[in-house]
C-alpha positions as CSV (number, residue, x, y, z in Angstrom):
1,X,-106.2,193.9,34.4
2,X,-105.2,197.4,34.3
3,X,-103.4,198.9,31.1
4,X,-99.6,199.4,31.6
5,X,-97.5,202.0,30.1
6,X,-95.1,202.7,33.1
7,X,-94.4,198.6,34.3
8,X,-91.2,198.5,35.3
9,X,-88.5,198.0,31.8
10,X,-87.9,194.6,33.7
11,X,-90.9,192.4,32.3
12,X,-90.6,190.1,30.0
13,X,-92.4,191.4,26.9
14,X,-94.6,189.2,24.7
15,X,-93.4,189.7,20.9
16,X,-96.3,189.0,18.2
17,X,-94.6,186.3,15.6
18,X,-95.4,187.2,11.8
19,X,-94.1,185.8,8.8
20,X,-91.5,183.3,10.6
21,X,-90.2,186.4,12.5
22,X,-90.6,188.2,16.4
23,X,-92.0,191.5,16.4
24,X,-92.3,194.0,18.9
25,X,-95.9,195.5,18.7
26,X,-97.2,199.5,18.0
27,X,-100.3,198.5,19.7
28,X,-100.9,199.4,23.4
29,X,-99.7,197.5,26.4
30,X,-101.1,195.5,28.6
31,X,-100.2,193.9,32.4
32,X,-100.0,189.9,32.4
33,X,-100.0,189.3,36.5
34,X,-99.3,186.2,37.8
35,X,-101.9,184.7,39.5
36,X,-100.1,183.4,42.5
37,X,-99.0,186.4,43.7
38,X,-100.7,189.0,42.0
39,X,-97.6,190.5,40.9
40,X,-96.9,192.0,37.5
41,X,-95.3,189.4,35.8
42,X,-95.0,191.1,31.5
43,X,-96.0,193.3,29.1
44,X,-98.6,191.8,26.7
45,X,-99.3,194.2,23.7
46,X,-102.7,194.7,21.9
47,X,-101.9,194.3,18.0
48,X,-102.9,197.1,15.5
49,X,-105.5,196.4,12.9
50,X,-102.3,197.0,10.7
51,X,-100.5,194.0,12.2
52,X,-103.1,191.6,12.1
53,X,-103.8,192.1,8.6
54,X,-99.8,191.8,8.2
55,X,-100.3,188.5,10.0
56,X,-103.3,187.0,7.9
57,X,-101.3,188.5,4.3
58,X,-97.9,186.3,5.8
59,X,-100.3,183.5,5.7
60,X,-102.0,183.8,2.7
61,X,-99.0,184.3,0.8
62,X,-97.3,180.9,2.2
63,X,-100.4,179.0,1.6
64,X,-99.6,178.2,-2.5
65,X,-96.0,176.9,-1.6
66,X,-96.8,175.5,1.9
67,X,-100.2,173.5,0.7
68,X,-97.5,171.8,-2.6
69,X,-95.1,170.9,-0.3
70,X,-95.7,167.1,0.7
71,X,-97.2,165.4,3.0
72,X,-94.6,163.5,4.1
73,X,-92.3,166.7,4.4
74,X,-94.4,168.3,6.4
75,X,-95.0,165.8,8.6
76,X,-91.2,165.5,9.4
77,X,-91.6,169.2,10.3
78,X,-94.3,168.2,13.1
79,X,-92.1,165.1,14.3
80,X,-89.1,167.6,14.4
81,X,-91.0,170.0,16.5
82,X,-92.5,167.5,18.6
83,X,-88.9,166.5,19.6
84,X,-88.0,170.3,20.3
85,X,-91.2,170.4,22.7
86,X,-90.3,167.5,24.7
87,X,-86.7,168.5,25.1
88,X,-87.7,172.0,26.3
89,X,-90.6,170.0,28.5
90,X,-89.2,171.4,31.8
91,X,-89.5,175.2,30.6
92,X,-92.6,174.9,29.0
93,X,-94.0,173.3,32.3
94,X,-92.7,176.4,34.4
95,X,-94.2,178.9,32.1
96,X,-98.0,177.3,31.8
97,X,-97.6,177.3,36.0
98,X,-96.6,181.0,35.7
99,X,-99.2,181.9,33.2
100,X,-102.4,180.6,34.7
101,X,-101.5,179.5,38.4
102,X,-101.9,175.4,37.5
103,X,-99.4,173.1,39.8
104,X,-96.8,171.9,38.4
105,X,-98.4,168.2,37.9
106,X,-101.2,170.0,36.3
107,X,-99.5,171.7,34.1
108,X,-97.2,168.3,33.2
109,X,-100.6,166.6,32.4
110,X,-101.6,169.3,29.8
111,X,-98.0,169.3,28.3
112,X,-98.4,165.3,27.5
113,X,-101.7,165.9,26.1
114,X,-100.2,168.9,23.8
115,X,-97.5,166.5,23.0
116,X,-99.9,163.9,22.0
117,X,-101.9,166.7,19.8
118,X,-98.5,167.2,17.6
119,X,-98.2,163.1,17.8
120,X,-102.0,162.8,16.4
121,X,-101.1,165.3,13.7
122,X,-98.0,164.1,12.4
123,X,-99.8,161.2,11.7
124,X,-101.1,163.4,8.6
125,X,-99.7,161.5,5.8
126,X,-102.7,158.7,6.4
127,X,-105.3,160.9,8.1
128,X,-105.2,162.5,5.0
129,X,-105.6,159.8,2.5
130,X,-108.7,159.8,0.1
131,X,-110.9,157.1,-1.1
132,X,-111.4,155.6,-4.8
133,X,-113.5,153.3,-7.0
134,X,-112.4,152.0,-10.0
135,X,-115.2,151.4,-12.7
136,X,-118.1,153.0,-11.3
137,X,-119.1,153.2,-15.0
138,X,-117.5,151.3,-18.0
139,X,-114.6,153.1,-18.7
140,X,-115.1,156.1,-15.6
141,X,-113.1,156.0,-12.1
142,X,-113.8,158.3,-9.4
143,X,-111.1,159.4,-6.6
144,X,-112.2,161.5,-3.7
145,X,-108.4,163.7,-2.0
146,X,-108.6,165.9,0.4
147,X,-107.4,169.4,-0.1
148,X,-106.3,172.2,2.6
149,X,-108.8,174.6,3.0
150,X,-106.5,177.7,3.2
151,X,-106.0,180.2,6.0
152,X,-107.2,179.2,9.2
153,X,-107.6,181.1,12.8
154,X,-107.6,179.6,16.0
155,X,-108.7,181.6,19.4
156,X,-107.8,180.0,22.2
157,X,-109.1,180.8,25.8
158,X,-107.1,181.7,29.1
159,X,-107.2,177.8,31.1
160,X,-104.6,175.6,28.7
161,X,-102.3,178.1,27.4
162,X,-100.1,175.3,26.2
163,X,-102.5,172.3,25.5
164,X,-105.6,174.0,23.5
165,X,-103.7,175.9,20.9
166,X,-102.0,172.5,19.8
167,X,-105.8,171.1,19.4
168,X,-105.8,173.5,16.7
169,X,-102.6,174.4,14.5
170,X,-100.6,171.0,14.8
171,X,-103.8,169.6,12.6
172,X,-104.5,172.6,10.1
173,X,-100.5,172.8,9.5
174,X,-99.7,169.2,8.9
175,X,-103.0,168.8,5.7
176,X,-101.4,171.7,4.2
177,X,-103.2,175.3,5.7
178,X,-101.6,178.1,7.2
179,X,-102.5,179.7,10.3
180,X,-103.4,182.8,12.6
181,X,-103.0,181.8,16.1
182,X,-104.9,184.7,18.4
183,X,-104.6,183.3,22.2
184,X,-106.0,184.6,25.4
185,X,-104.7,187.8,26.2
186,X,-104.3,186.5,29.8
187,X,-101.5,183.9,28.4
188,X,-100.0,184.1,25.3
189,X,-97.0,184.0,26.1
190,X,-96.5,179.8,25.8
191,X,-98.0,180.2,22.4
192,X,-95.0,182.5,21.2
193,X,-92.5,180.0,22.4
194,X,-94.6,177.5,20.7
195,X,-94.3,179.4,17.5
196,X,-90.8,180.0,17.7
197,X,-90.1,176.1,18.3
198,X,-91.8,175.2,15.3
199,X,-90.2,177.3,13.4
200,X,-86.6,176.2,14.8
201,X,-88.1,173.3,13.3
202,X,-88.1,173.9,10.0
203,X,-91.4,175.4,9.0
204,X,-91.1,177.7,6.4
205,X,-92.2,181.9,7.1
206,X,-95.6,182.9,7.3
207,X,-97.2,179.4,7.7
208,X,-97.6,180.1,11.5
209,X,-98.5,183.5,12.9
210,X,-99.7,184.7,16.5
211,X,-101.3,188.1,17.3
212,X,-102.3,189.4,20.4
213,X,-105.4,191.3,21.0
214,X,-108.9,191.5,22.6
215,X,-112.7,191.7,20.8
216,X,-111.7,194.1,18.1
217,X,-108.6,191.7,17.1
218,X,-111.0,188.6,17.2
219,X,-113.7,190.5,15.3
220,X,-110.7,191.8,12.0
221,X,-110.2,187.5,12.0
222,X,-113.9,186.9,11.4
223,X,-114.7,188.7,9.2
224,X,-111.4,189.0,6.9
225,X,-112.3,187.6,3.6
226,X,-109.0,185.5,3.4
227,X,-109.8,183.5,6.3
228,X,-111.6,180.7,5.4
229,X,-111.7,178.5,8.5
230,X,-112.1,179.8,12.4
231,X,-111.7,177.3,15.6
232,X,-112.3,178.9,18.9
233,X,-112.5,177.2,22.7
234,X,-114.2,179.8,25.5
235,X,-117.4,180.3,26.9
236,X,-120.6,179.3,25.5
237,X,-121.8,183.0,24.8
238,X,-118.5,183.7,23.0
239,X,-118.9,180.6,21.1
240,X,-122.2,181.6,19.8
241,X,-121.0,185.0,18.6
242,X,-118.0,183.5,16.8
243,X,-120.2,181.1,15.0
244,X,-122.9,183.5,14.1
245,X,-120.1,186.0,13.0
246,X,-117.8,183.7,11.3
247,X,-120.3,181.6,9.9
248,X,-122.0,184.6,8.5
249,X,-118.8,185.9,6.5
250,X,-118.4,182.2,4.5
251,X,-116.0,180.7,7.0
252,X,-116.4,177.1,8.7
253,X,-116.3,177.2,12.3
254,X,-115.8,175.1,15.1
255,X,-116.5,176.9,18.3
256,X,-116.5,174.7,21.5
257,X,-118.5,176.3,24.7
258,X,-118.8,176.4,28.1
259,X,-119.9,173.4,29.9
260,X,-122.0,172.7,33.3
261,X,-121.0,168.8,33.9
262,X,-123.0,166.8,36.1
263,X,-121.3,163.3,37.6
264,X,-123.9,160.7,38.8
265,X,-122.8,158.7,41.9
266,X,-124.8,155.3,42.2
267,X,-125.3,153.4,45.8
268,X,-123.1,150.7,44.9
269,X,-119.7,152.8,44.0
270,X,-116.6,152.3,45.5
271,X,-116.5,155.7,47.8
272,X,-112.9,155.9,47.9
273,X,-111.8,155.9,44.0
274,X,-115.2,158.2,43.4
275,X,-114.4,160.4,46.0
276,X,-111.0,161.0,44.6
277,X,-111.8,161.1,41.0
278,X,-114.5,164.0,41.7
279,X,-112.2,166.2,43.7
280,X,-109.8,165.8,41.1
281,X,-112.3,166.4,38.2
282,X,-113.9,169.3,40.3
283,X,-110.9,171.3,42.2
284,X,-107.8,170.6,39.5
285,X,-106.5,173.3,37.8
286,X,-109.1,175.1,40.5
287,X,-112.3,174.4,38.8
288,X,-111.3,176.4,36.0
289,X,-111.5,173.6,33.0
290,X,-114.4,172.7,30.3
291,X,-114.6,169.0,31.5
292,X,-114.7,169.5,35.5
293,X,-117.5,168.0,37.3
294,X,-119.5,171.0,38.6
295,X,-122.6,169.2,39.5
296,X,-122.4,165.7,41.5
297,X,-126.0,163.9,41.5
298,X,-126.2,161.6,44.7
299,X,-128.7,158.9,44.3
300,X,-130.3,157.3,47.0
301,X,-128.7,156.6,50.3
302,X,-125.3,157.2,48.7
303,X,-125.7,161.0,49.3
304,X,-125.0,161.7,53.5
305,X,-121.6,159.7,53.3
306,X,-120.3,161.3,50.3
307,X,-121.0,164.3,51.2
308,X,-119.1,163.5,54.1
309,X,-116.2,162.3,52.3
310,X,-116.0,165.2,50.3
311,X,-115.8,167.2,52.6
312,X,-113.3,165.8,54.5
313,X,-111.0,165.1,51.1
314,X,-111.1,169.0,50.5
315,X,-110.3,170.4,54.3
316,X,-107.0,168.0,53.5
317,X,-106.1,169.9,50.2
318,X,-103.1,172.5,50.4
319,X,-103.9,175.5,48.2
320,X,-101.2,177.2,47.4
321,X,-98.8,178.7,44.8
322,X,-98.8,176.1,41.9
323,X,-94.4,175.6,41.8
324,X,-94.9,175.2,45.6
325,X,-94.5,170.9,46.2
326,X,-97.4,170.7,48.4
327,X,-99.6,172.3,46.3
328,X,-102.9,170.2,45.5
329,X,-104.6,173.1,44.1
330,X,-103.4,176.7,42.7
331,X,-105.1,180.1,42.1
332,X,-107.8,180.8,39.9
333,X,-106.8,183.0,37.2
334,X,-107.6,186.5,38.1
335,X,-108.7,188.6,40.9
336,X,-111.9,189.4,38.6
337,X,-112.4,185.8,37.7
338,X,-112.2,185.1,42.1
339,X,-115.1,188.6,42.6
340,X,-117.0,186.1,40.1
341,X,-116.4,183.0,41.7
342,X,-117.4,184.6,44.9
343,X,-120.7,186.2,44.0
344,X,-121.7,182.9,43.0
345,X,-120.8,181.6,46.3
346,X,-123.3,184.2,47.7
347,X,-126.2,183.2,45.2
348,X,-126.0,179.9,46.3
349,X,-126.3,180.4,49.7
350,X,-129.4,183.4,49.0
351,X,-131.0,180.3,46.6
352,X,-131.3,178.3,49.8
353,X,-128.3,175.7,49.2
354,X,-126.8,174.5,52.1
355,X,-122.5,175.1,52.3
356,X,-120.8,171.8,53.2
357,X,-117.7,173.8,52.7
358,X,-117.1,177.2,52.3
359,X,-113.9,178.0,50.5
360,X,-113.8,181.8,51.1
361,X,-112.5,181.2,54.6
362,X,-109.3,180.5,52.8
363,X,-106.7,182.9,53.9
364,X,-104.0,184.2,51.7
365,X,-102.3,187.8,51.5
366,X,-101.2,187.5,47.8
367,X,-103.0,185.9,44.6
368,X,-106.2,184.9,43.5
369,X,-106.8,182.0,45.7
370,X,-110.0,180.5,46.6
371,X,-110.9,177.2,48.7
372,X,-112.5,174.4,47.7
373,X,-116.6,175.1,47.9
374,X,-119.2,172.5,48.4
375,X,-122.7,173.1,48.3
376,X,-125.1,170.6,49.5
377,X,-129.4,170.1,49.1
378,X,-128.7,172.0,45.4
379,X,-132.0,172.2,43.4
380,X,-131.9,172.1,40.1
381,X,-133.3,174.9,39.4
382,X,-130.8,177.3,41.0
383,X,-128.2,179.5,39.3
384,X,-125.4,177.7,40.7
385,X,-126.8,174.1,39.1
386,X,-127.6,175.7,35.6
387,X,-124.7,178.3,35.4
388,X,-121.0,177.9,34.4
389,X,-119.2,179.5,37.3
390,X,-115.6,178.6,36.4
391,X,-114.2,177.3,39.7
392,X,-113.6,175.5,42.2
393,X,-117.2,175.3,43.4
394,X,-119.1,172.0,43.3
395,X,-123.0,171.5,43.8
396,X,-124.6,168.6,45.1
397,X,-128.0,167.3,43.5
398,X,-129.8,164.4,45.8
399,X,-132.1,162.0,43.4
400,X,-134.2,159.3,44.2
401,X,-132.9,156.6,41.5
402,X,-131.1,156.6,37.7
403,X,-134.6,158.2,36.2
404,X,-134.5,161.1,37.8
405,X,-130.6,161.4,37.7
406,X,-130.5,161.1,34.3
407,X,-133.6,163.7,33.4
408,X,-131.2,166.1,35.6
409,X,-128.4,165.4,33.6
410,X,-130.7,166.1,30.2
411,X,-132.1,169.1,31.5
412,X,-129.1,170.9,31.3
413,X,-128.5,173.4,28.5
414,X,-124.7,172.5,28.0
415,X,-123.5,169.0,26.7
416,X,-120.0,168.8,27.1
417,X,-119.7,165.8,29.4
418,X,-120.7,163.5,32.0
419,X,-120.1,160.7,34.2
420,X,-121.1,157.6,35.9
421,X,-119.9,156.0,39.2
422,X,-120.9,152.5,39.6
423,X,-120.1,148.5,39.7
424,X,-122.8,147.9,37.9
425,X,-122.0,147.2,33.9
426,X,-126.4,147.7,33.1
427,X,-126.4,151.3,34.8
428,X,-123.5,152.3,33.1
429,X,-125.0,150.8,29.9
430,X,-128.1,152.7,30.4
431,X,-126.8,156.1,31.5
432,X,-124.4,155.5,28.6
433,X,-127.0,155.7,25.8
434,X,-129.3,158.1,27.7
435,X,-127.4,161.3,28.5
436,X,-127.1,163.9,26.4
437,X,-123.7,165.2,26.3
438,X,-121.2,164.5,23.3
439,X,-118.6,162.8,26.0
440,X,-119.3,159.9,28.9
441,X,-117.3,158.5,31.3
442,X,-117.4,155.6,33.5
443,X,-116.1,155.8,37.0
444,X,-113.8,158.2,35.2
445,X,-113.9,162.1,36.3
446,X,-112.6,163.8,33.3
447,X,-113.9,161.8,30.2
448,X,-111.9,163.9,27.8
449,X,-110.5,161.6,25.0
450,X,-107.2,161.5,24.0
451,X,-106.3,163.4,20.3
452,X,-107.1,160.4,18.0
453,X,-111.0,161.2,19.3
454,X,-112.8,164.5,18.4
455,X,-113.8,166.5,21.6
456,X,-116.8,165.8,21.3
457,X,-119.4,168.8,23.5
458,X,-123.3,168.8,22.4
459,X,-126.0,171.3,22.7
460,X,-124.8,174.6,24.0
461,X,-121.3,173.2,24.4
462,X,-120.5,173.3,20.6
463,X,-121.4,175.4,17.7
464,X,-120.7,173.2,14.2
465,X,-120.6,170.3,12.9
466,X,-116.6,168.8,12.6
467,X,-115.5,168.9,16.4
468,X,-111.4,169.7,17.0
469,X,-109.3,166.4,17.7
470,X,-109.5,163.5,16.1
471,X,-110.5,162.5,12.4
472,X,-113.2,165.4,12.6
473,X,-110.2,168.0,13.3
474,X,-109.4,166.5,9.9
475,X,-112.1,166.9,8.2
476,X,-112.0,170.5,9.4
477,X,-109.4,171.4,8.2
478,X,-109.3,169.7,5.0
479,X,-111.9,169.9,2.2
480,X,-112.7,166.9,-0.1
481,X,-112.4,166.8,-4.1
482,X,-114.0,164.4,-6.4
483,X,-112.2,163.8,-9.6
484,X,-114.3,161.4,-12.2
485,X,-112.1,160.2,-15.2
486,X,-112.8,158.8,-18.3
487,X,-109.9,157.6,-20.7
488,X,-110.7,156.6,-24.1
489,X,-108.3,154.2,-26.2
């Protein structure tokens, strides 16, 4: 993306929002182009050092009235803006296809699981409730509440400009902290009309703020002694800085990585519901998602036909501009993100895998569009098999039985998620309780939980402890006191 003082006065500008207001920023501007047609689409501004800090002061000096108010109150906030989301479902929808390039169902799919984010959190009122003993000496009762922690940050990454950001703030907002929302640079702009719902809403200035910005911005939110709490989706490398930074300046982080998800297809699986479920795991929103299957492991005899059937699934997908009806699959996200997606294309072939499909002979004129790649006879120990490439680009691992499957599976560094694809109830039982990544599915291609379950990534996937979603996004965001009492007569 090229810097842009002279786009034409016709883009839409992205405002930053601070202390319940829109502001127009000093900082410099940037180009957002849409990804289906490469076109200049607004002006996205890199905030100031000076408007950041303005950001995280608005948010540190609504925290004392905004952490009193009730629970229940702020609750009604959340189920107020939840309504205001839904009713403006159709623009919303529009802008996360303009943004990143997904179709139009796509981006439907990661509206309802935003809406079900703000549904989880306005459940706050009992997520929220502590535990207490009465007695636990003669005379002495202990109560455990939980407490917000204070201001929190969330830095959210360029594939679910709508849906990740409301893993994050919904929660921290409704047990009482205020926030510093910092989203991709490459689409912030669904975050600003988040913001500005929520406050049509109700929620009072300062509690929600959003800034724009690239590492210098992320680096002021780190290490800013008011921040006490940091929660960041992106790449594993990036995750790892954020936690060693964060972490190191007294703040609790949850920072979930990349991912390198491996699906295992058994002998006795129903080809036609696998073969769909993978190409809609590996090729939606083009590849360029945290749970997509990027590796398929074929046991056994089950490998030559779905290969086949792959194959022939994929030559009848329309790629195309992501508003466009036909459209099975939409750009990918930049042209530097498809040079990336492309060199791994020719490392794979230089490693010695064999292209079932090569999705570079796709032809367009405009946009960032790529084809749906297959590689087959994929060894485990090439780049393509190990590597996060971020795209629509699937490898195929052939393995003798479960054993070796699974050790595959294991081997990987990341351990975001996998999956299974089989009739057989003892398989999935046993591939179940042996792979190592924090979320399984069974004959289901994306096993990413709903919001009343914690996203649950292992190994290089996640840096923390308390995962976002779910009664850990809680616990996150909430610290715990423990009041003892004694009353003598």
């Amino acid at each position: 993306m090229s810097n842009s003082a002279s786009v034409a006065t016709e883009l839409k500008y992205c405002h930053l929002h601070v202390n319940g207001k829109k502001q127009t920023s000093r900082g410099k501007l940037h180009t957002q182009y849409n990804p289906a047609t490469g076109e200049p689409a607004a002006e996205i501004p890199y905030c100031t050092s000076e408007e950041v800090d303005a950001a995280i002061a608005a948010a540190q000096a609504a925290f004392p009235g905004w952490s009193q108010t009730p629970v229940l109150q702020r609750a009604r906030i959340l189920f107020h803006f939840r309504d205001l989301v839904e009713k403006h479902s159709a623009e919303l929808v529009s802008l996360i296809t303009e943004e990143n390039g997904k179709t139009t169902e796509e981006a439907k799919g990661s509206f309802m699981r935003g809406l079900e984010c703000i549904e989880f959190a306005c459940g706050a009122p009992t997520l929220m409730m502590g535990e207490g003993l009465d007695t636990i000496s003669k005379g002495v009762d202990t109560a455990t509440t939980r407490r917000p922690v204070g201001v929190c940050v969330g830095i959210t990454p360029f594939n679910f400009p709508f849906m990740v950001p409301l893993w994050m703030f919904p929660v921290a907002i409704a047990c009482g902290n205020t926030f510093v929302l910092k989203p991709s640079e490459k689409v912030p702009r669904s975050s600003v009309r988040l913001a500005e719902l929520l406050y049509e809403a109700g929620l009072p200035a300062g509690v929600l703020n959003v800034v724009h910005g690239a590492k210098d911005v992320v680096d002021q939110l780190l290490t800013d002694s008011r921040v006490k709490a940091v929660s960041f989706v992106g790449s594993s490398s990036v995750a790892k800085y954020i936690y060693e930074t964060a972490s190191k300046n007294g703040k609790r982080v949850q920072a979930l990585g990349g991912a390198k998800n491996h699906s295992v297809v058994m002998p006795d699986s129903d080809m036609k519901s696998t073969v769909e479920s993978i190409m809609a795991s590996s090729f939606g929103c083009a590849g360029e998602r945290c749970v997509a299957t990027s590796v398929v492991v074929a046991v056994g005899a089950v490998a030559d036909p779905l290969i086949a059937e792959l194959k022939k699934f994929a030559d009848g997908m329309t790629v195309c501009a992501g508003d466009r009806p036909e459209a099975h699959m939409g750009p990918v996200i930049s042209t530097e993100a498809k040079d990336r997606i492309l060199s791994y294309i020719d490392i794979g072939e230089k490693e010695g895998a064999k292209l079932a499909r090569d999705g570079r002979r796709q032809k367009s004129t405009e946009g960032y569009f790529l084809g749906p790649t297959i590689f087959d006879h994929v060894k485990p120990s090439m780049r393509i098999a190990k590597e996060e490439i971020f795209g629509p680009v699937l490898s195929v691992i052939r393995a003798k039985d479960l054993k070796e499957a699974i050790e595959i599976v294991n081997a990987s560094e990341h351990g975001n998620a996998s999956s299974i694809y089989t009739k057989s109830g003892a398989t999935a039982r046993e591939f179940t309780n042996a792979a190592q990544t924090g979320m399984v599915g069974v004959n289901i291609g994306v096993p990413a939980p709903v919001a009343i379950f914690p996203f649950s990534g292992w190994k290089g996937s996640f840096y923390g402890d308390l995962h976002a979603l779910g009664k850990d996004g809680v616990r996150f965001f909430t610290e715990n006191k423990v009041v003892t009492s004694r009353w003598v007569d």
